[in-house]
N, C-alpha and C positions, 0 to 999 in steps of 0.2 A: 417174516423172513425176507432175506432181500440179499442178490450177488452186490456185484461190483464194476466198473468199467469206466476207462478212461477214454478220453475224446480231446486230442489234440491238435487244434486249428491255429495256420498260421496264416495272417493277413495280410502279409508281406508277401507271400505267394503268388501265381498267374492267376488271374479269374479266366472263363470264358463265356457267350454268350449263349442264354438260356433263350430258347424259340415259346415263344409266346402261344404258340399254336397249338401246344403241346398238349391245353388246356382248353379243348372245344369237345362239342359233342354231335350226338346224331339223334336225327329222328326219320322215323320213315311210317307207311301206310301199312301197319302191323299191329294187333291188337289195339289197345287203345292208349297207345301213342298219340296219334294226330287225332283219331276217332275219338270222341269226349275225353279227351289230354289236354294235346294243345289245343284244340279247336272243338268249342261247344256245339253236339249236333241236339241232343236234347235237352230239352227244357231243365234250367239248371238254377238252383233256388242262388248260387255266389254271384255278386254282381261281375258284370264285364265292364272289360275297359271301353273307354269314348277313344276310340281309333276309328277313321272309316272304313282300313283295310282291315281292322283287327277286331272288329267288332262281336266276332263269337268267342273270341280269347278271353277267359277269368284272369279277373282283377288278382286274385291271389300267385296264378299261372305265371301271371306275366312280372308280378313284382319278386316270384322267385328267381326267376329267369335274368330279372335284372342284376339281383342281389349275385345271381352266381358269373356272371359277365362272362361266357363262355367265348373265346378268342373265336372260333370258327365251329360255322355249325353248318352239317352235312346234308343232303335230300334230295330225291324222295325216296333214295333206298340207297341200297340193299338189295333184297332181291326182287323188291317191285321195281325197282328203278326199268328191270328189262321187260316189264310187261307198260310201263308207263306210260301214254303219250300226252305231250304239254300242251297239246293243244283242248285236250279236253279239259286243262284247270285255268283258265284264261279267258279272260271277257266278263259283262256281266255276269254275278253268278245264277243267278234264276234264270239264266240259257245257258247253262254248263251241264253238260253230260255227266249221268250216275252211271257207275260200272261196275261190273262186279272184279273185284281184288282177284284175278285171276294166278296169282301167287298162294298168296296165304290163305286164300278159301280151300282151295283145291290141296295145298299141302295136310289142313287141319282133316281136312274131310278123309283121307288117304291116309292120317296117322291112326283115326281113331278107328277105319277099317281095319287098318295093319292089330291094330292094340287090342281087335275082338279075336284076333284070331290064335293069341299067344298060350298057349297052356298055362295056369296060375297067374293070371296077371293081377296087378294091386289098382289098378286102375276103376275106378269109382265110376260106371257107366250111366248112372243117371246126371244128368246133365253134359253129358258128354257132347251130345249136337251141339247144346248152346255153349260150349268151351270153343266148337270147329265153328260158330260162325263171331262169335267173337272175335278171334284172333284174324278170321279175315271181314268185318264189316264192310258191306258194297262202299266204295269208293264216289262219293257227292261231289268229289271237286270243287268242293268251297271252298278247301286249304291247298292254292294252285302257287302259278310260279308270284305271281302280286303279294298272295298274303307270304311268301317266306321272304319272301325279299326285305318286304317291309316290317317281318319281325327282326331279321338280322341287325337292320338298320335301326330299329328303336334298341339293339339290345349291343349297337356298335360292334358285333361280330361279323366280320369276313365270310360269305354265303360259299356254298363248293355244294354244285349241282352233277348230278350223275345222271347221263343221256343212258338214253335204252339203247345198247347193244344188241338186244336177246331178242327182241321184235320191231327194232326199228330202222332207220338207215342214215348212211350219215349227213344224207341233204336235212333229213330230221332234224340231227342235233346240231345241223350247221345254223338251220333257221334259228332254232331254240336260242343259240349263241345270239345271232341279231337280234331277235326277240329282247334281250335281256341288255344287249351292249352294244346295240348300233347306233347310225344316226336314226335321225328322224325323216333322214331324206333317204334311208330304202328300205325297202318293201316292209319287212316286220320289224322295225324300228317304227314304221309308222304306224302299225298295228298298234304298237304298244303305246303311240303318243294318243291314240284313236281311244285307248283303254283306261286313259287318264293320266299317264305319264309318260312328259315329252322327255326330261333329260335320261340319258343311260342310267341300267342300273350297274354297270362295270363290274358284274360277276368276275371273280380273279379265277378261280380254280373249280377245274371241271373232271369232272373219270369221266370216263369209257368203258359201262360195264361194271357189273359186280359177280365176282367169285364166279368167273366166267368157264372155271375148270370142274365145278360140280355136275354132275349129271343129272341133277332136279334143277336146276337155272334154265329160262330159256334163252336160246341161244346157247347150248353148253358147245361146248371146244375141248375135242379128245386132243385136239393137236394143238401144243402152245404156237409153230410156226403159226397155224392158219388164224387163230389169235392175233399173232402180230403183223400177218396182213393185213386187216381186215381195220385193227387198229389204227392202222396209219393209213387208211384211207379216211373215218373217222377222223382224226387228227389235224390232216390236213386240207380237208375240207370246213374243221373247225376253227382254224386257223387261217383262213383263206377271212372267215368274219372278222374277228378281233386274232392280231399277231399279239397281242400281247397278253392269251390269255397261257395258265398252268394246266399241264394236263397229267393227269395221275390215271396211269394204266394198271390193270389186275395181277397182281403177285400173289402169290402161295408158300406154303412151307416147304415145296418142291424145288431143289435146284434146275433141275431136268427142266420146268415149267418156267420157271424165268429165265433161266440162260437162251431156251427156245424161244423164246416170246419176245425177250431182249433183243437176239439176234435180227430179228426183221425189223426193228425199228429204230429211226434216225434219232441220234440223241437230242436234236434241236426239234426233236415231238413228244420227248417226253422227260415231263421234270421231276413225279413221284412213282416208284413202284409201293403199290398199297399192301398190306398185309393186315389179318385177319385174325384174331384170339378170342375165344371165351372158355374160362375158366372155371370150377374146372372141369363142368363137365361130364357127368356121370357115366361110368366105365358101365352097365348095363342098363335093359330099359326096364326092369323094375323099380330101377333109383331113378331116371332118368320123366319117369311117372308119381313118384310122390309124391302129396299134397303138401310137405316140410321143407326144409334145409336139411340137413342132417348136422346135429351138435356134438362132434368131441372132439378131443383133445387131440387126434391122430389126424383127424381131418384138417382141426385148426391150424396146426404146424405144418402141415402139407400147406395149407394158403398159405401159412407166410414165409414161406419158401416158391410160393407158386412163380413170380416175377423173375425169376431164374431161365423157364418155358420164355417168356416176353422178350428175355435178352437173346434167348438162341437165335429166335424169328429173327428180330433186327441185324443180327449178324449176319444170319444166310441170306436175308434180302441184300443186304448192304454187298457182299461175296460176289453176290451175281451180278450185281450194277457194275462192282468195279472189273469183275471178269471182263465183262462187255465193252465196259466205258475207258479204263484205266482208274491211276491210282487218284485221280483229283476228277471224279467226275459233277457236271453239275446235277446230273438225277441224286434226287434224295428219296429217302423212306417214308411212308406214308402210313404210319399204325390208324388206317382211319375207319377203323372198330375194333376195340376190345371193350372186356365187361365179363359181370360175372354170372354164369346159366346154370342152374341145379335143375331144375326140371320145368316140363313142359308149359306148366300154370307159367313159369313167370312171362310167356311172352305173351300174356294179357295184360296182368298186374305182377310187380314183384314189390317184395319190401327187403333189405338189406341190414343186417344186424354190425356192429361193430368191428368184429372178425374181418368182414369185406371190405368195410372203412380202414383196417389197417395195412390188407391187398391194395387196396388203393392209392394207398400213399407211400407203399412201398414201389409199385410202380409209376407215380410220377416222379420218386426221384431216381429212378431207372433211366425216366424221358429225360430229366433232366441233365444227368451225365451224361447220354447218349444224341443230345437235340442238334451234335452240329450233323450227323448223318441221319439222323431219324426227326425230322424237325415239324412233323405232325403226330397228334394224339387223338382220338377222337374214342371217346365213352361213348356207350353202346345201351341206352339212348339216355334221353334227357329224362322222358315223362311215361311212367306204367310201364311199359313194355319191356325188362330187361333195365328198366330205367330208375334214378339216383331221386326223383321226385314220382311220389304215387297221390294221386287225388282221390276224392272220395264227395259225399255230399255236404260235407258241413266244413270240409278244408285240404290239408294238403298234409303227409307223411314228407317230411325230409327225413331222407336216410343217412345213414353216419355218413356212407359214401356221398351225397349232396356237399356236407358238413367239410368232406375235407379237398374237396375242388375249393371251399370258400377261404381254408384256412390257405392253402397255396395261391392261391390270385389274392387275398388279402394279406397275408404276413411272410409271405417271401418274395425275393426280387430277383431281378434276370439275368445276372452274375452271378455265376457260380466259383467257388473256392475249390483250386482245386487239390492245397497241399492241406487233408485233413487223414488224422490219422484214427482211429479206433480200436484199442486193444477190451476185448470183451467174449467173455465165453461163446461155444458156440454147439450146436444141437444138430442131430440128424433129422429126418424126414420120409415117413413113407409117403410113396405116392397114394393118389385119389383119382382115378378120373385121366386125364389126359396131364397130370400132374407124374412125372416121374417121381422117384429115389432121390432127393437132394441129402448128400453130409457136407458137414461143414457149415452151416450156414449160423453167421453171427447174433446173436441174442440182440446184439443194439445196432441201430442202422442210421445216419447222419447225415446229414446233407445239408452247407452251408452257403448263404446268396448273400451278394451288398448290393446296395444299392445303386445307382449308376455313376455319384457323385462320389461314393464310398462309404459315404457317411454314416450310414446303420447295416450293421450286421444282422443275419433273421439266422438261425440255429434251430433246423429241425431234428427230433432226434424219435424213435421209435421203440419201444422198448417190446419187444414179439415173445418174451417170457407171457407162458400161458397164466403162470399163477404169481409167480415173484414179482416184486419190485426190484427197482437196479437201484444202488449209486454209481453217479457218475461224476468222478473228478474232470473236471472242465480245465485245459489248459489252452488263455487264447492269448498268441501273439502276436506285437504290434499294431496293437489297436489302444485308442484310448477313448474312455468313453465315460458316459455319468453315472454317480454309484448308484439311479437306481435305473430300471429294464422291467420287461413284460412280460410275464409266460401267458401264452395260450396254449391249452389243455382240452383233446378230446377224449375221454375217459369211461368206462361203468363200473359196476362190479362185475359184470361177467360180458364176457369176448363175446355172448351169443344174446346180449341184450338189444331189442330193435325200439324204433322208434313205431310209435301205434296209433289209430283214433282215440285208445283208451290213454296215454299215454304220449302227447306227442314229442312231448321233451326230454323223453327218457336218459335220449343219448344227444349232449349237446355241447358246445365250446365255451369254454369257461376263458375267462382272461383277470390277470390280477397283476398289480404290479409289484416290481421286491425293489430292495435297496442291499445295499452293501453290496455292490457290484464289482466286483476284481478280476482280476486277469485270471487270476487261481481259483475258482470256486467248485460249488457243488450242489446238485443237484439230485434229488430221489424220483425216477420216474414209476408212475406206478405199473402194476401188470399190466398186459394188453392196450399199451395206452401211445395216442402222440403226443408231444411236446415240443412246441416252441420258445426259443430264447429269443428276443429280441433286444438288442442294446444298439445307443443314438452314440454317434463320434461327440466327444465335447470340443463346443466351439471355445476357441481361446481368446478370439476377439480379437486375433492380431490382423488381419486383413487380407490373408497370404494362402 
């Protein structure tokens, strides 16, 4: 059985420009993430790469990492960033300080107190300690500011380091900045040439502080002014190092919290307000504790209507920027974490079934519409933790969500179209979690890019029917192109199929090419499925 729906792009239309950034991700010192993730602490049968800052990084780790070219990747937190100090990941590593994760040990330890004490709880207390010290492993300092620098750089993504606010001060993160982006003629500029490298490493983009409004952060801030004091001391002490670096201050889904926080601070101290999502969230904590995902159909369609939550945020940050700034300000949005949280376990290891892969690409092309105001994205993380790649011993889980960061950075481009039109049924939505009531939300979803010359169109299309297939009459104009084009296909039979050790391919990207290409055609997407079109301008050979 299969609906119907039309899809009409015109190429003759405005483009606009898609931010590149939109497409990065995060890691921080949270289960194991950086702990046997990115960074091998024990003995680990997969070969490592020959790097000599990279040296405990798996060979598999790092050629996903490549494959996936994430534009900007974030660290060391989160919410360790406020317990973090840089001088302890620095120098030699066999004289670098072990710590205890003064975050996420203490939080895990305090859940699983809070979790003995609940009437009925579903919670599986054997191995319970070793879930609270997992999630915060003592902190080695092997993986400091050298090694992320130098993964960014092998992985040509744009580094954005977050200074401890919560326990630090701002001659702290002023140093850290020279550290990282001075000369070699003062003080920790020459540390770092002392440390084995003399040129900068020109860090661009730096916060101050994470989620600096919760009341488990340290450093929490009941008062967004005293926030944006404190900030712009930070700031400009930061800025006193390198003038030329970006600085991204803490934002919330509170207006009251960034119009106050805004207010005290100089627009030429701050270029992002950052914003915070995971989806979706489990509305108690007996879901909030179980060992699964939850699979059905009510829940499915709440995900992919969830990106709806994604666009409110960017708006009410964006509200308050220009409250503050006016109607043309240079601060922009800063989405640098979202992702998606079912329960506790994932922020050791998670795995991601297809369902989330189509959350996910329904919010990058969210980013995409939205990237001249909201023009950072940041997945929440890269590796185990909440994270798009999960390891194991004998290789690596790509998640569907991995799969379709790769279909976006490899089959679409940074121009966006923006006279596309979509007639297609459309279905309501109960909430889940921190996921409202959506009606109205369309069955088929579209999002079209060219390339910079023009010359190839990328046509991605979504089909968020739980069971059905769609046809889709394809109408594109002024475009001329050759009759044959490529679909790339991420597909299963079912919305709740993952990728596994037993199974690593379960769920993967198929690509094939067609012929008989026309301006008029048609296309059958299947259920729960992406879809790209891609067609090449034909050259005419005239020279013009």
């Amino acid at each position: 059985m299969s609906t119907t729906a039309r899809v009409i792009l015109n190429m003759n239309s405005l483009t606009k420009k898609v931010s590149s950034m939109i497409y990065g991700g995060f890691i921080e010192h949270v289960g194991e993430c950086i702990h046997n993730g990115v960074w091998s602490y024990d003995t680990s049968q997969m070969p490592l790469i020959d790097h000599p800052d990279l040296d405990r990084l798996r060979r598999d780790v790092m050629h996903a990492l490549v494959s996936l070219r994430p534009s900007l990747v974030r660290w060391p937190g989160g919410c360790y960033a406020d317990v973090y100090h840089w001088k302890d990941g620095v120098g030699p590593r066999g004289q670098r300080q072990i710590v205890k994760n003064k975050y996420w040990k203490t939080w895990g330890d305090r859940l699983v107190e809070d979790l003995a004490k609940v009437p009925g709880k579903r919670f599986e207390f054997e191995g319970a300690r070793e879930f609270s010290e997992r999630i915060g492993y003592d902190v080695q300092n092997q993986f400091g500011t050298f090694e992320f620098l130098s993964l960014c750089e092998e992985l040509m993504a744009l580094p954005y380091i977050t200074v401890n606010y919560g326990s630090g001060t701002p001659k702290e993160a002023a140093d850290w900045v020279e550290y990282c982006n001075g000369s070699p003629n003062t003080e920790y500029g020459r540390l770092r040439a002392n440390h084995g490298r003399r040129p900068p490493f020109n860090v661009p983009f730096w916060g101050i502080g994470n989620e600096i409004y919760l009341e488990n952060e340290p450093g929490y801030e009941k008062d967004p002014a005293n926030y944006g004091v404190r900030y712009q001391e930070f700031a400009e002490s930061m800025k006193d190092k390198d003038s030329s670096i970006k600085l991204i201050g803490c934002g919330w889904n509170q207006n009251n919290w960034n119009e106050g926080f805004l207010a005290e601070v100089d627009e030429d101290f701050i270029d992002y307000l950052s914003i915070h999502q995971y989806l979706p969230f489990p509305p108690n904590l007996n879901q909030l504790v179980e060992s699964h995902h939850p699979e059905s159909e009510q829940i499915y369609y709440a995900m992919m209507s969830a990106p709806f939550e994604i666009k409110k945020q960017i708006l009410k940050a964006w509200n308050s920027i220009v409250k503050r700034f006016g109607a043309r300000p240079r601060t922009k949005v800063a989405f640098d974490e979202w992702g998606i949280w079912y329960t506790i376990r994932d922020l050791v290891k998670t795995n991601y079934n297809l369902q989330d892969g189509l959350f996910a690409a329904l919010v990058l092309m969210l980013f995409q519409r939205f990237s001249d105001i909201c023009s950072i994205g940041l997945w929440s993380t890269l590796v185990n933790s909440l994270g798009m790649i999960r390891t194991d011993d004998e290789g690596l889980v790509l998640t569907p969500v991995y799969h379709v960061f790769q279909i976006f950075k490899e089959h679409t481009y940074l121009n966006l179209v923006e006279n596309l039109t979509i007639e297609t049924d459309q279905f309501n939505a109960d909430g889940y979690g921190q996921i409202g009531m959506i009606s109205g939300n369309p069955v088929i979803e579209s999002s079209a890019t060219v390339s910079d010359d023009g010359g190839k169109i990328s046509l991605l299309m979504v089909n968020k029917h739980y069971s059905e297939s769609v046809d889709v009459d394809l109408n594109i104009k002024g475009f001329v192109f050759f009759r044959v084009g490529e679909i790339i296909e991420l597909s299963a039979d079912s919305p709740f199929r993952y990728n596994s050790p037993d199974n690593r391919d379960a769920v993967s990207i198929t690509e094939r090419s067609i012929d008989d290409v026309n301006a008029e055609m048609s296309l059958t997407l299947k259920p729960h499925s992406i879809t790209v079109l891609k067609l090449t301008k034909l050259d005419l050979g005239l020279g013009i």
